[in-house]
C-alpha positions in Angstrom: 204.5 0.9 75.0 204.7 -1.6 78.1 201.9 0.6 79.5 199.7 0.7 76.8 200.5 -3.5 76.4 199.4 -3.8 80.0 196.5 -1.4 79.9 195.0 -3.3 76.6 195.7 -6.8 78.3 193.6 -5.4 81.8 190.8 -4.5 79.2 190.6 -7.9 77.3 190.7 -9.7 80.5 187.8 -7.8 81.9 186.3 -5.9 79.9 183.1 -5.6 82.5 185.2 -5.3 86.1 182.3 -3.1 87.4 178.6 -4.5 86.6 175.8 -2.3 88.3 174.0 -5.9 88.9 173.7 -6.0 92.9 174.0 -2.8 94.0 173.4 -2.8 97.9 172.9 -0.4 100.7 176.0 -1.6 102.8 178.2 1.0 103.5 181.5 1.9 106.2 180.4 2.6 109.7 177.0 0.7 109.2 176.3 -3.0 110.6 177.7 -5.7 107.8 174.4 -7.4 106.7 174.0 -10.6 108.5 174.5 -13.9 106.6 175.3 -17.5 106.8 177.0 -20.2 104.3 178.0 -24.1 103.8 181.6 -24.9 103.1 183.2 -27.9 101.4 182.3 -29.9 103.7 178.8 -28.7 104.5 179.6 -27.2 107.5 177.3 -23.6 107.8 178.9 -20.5 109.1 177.3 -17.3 110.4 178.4 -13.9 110.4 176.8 -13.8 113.9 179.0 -16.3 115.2 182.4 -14.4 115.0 180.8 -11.5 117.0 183.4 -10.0 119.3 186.2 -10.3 116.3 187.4 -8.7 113.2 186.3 -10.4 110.0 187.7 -10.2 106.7 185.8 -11.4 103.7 187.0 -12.1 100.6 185.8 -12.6 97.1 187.5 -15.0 95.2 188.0 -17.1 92.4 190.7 -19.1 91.6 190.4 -19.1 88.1 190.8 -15.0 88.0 194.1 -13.5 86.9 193.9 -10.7 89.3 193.2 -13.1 92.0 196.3 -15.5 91.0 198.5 -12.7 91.2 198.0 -12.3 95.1 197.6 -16.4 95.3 200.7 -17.2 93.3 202.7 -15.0 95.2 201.5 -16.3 98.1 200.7 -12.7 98.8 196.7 -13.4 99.8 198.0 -16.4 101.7 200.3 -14.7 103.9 197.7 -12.1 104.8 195.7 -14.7 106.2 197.7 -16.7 107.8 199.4 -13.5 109.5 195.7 -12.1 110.9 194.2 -15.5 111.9 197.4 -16.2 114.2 195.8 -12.9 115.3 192.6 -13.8 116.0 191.1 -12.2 112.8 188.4 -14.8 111.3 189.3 -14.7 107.1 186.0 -16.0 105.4 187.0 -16.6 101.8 183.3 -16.3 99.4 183.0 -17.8 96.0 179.7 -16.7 94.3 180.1 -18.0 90.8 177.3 -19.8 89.8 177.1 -23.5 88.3 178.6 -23.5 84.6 180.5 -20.1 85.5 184.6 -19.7 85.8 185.8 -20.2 89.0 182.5 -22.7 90.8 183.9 -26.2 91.7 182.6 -28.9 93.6 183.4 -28.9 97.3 185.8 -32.1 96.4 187.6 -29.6 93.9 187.5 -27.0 96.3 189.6 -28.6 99.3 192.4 -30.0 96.9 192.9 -26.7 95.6 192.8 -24.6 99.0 195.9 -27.4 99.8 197.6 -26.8 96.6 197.9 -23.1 96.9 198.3 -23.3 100.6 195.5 -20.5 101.1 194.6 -20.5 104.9 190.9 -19.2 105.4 189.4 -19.9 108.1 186.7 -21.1 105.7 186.2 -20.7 102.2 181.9 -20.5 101.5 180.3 -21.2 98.7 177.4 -18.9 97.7 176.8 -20.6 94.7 173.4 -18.7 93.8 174.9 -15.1 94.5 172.3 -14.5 97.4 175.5 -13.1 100.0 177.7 -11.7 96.9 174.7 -9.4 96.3 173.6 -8.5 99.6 177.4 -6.9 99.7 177.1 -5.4 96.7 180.5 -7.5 95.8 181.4 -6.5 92.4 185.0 -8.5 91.4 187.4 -10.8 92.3 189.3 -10.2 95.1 187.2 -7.7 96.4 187.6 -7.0 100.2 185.3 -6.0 103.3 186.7 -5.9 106.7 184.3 -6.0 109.6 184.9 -4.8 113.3 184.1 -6.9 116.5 180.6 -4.5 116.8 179.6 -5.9 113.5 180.2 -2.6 111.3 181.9 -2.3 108.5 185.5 -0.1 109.0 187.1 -0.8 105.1 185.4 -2.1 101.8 187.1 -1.9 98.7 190.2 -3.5 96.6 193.2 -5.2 98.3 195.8 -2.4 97.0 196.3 0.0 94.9 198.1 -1.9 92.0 195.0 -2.5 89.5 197.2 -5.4 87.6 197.5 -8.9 86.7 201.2 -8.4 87.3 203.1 -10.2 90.1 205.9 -8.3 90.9 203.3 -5.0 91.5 202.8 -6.9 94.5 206.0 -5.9 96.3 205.2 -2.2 95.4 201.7 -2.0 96.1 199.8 0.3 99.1 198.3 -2.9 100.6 195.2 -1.3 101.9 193.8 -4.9 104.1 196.7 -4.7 105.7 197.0 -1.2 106.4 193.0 -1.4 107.8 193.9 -4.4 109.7 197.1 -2.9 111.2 195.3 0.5 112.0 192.1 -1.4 113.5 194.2 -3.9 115.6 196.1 -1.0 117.8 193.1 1.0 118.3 193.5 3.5 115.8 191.1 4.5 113.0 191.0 3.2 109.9 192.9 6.1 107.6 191.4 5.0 104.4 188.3 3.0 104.7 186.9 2.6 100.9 188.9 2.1 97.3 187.7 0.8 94.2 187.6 -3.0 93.6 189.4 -4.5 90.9 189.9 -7.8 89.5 187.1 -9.8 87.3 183.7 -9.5 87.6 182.0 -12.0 89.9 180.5 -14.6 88.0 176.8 -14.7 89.0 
């Protein structure tokens, strides 16, 4: 019955986690499309500058019960602040549009990185969906790692726990990390695509 409970709950709280909407041609082992983006304090960043480092990007939104899971259990917070003391560059994208769940003004934005203690090394706002769609990015979180030649080695969901529940975090195949641990000491990435899950992005 718990099961069954949990399945229904996943399907009421999105009920479209895969649109077809911005399908893309980016794929693992070709070059990540090139992009740039303002943060919260109008400060543009460029794909093109972190050459010659791993990137992660991340799609979130705050307001997401899949993406509170890994925020409220500081679980997405302690991924990035373990890679960045690593030299990984963590670029956390928002693409809801104005009017949709999760877009805030770039005021709203800071206090709420501080409040959950989430450690980017930015968080961008794509607030008309131009990058979101270029990657194809389909929910929230949904995760692309990118290697210092600019290819992409790992697209795909964070683990392999599909839920809103918090303690599946402690039992879940982390797959960022695992990519990220694999990449780091020179050995290839063992599983390199999953399927996202979480809510749909809100363009």
């Amino acid at each position: 019955m718990k099961a069954i409970s949990t399945f229904l709950a996943l399907v009421l709280v999105c009920a479209a986690c895969y649109p077809t909407a911005g399908a893309s041609g980016v794929a693992v082992g070709k070059p990540a499309p090139a992009f740039s983006l303002k943060d919260a304090d109008g400060k543009t960043h460029s794909l093109a500058d972190f050459k010659g480092k791993y990137v992660v990007l991340e799609w979130v939104n705050y307001e997401c019960p899949f993406v509170k899971k890994h925020y409220d259990t500081a679980n997405m917070q302690k991924l990035q602040k373990e890679f960045t003391a690593k030299g990984v560059v963590w670029l956390s994208i928002n693409s809801s549009a104005p009017g949709k769940q999760g877009h805030f003004p770039p005021e709203r934005i800071n206090a709420l990185m501080k409040e959950k203690g989430a450690a980017p090394t930015a968080y961008l706002i794509d607030s008309d969906g131009t990058v979101g769609k270029l990657y194809g990015a389909k929910t929230t979180p949904h995760m692309y790692i990118i290697d210092p030649q600019g290819n992409l080695i790992y697209m795909g969901a964070i683990d392999d726990k599909p839920s809103t529940e918090k303690a599946d975090v402690e039992t879940a195949r982390n797959y960022v990390r695992a990519a990220l641990e694999e990449a780091l000491s020179g050995k290839p990435v063992s599983v390199v695509t999953t399927q996202p899950y979480g809510c749909s992005v809100k363009y």
